[in-house]
Structure formats: C-alpha cells, structure tokens
C-alpha positions, 0 to 999 in steps of 0.5 A: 346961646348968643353969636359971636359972629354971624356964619351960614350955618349960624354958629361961630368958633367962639361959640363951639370954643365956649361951649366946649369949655363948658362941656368942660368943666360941668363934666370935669373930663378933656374934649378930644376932638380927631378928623379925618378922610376915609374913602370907603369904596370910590367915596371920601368921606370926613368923619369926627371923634369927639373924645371926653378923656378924664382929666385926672393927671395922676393917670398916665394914660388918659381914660376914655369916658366915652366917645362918638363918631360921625360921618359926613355921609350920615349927616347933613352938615352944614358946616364943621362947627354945626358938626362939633356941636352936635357931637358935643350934644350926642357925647354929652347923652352917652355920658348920661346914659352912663351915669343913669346906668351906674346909679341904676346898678348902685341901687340894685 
C-alpha cells in the first residue's frame, strides 16, 4: 500500500480511508467504527469496535454481520490509524471464518 503522508507509525488517514472504502465495497457491508474510555479498576483504557453492518437499505435496523473489539491494553499502538487497520484486518478474518462456515454447512 503506498502513503499518502508520512506518519510515525506509517500509515496515514488517507490510507486507513482507502482501505475502508475498499473493505467496502469487496465485502458489500458498512464500517462502523465506536471508541470509547473505559476504566476498569484505576486503569482507563481506549477500546475500538469495528462494526461491518450490511448495507442493504431495505432493512430498517441494520444487521451486524460481524465485529471486533480491542483495547489499548491488549495491544501495542502505535497510533489509532495503525489500530483501525488491524481491526479492519481481524473483521475481515471473522468475516471469513464465516463465510468458510456456511459453505462447510451448504455442503453437508
């Protein structure tokens, strides 16, 4: 993937933009993406969901077709574009995993 701009941890916006559009559009869903604080015990702590939401508008309540979580204490982050694009990475493997499962269980 080329860079747009050169940041410490190497990616750039426009990088983690283009690669969610085309998360996109290769999977035909919407990318929701939440951050917030949490402070379990003295700790505060960031953590992400990355939500892939089918895009159908017909549906009145979108449909979550899978999600991830993560928390800056599991991880080493080097900054919140390197974390997106790591979820978007995971996301995409979840979606996989389910995909392989329904074709396993059409076969059987």
């Amino acid at each position: 993937m080329g860079l747009k701009r050169s940041l410490p941890s190497g990616l750039a916006l426009t990088d983690v933009t283009a690669s969610m559009g085309a998360f996109e559009r290769i999977n035909r869903c919407s990318i929701e993406i939440t951050i917030a604080t949490t402070s379990p015990g003295s700790t505060t702590r960031l953590t992400v969901n990355v939500r892939a939401l089918d895009e159908d508008p017909a549906l009145a309540v979108p449909v979550v077709l899978a999600s991830v979580q993560m928390h800056s204490t599991q991880e080493h982050w080097a900054s919140l574009e390197a974390v997106i694009l790591s979820a978007l990475y995971r996301l995409d493997a979840v979606m996989a995993e389910d995909e392989f499962a329904k074709l396993k269980n059409k076969d059987a």
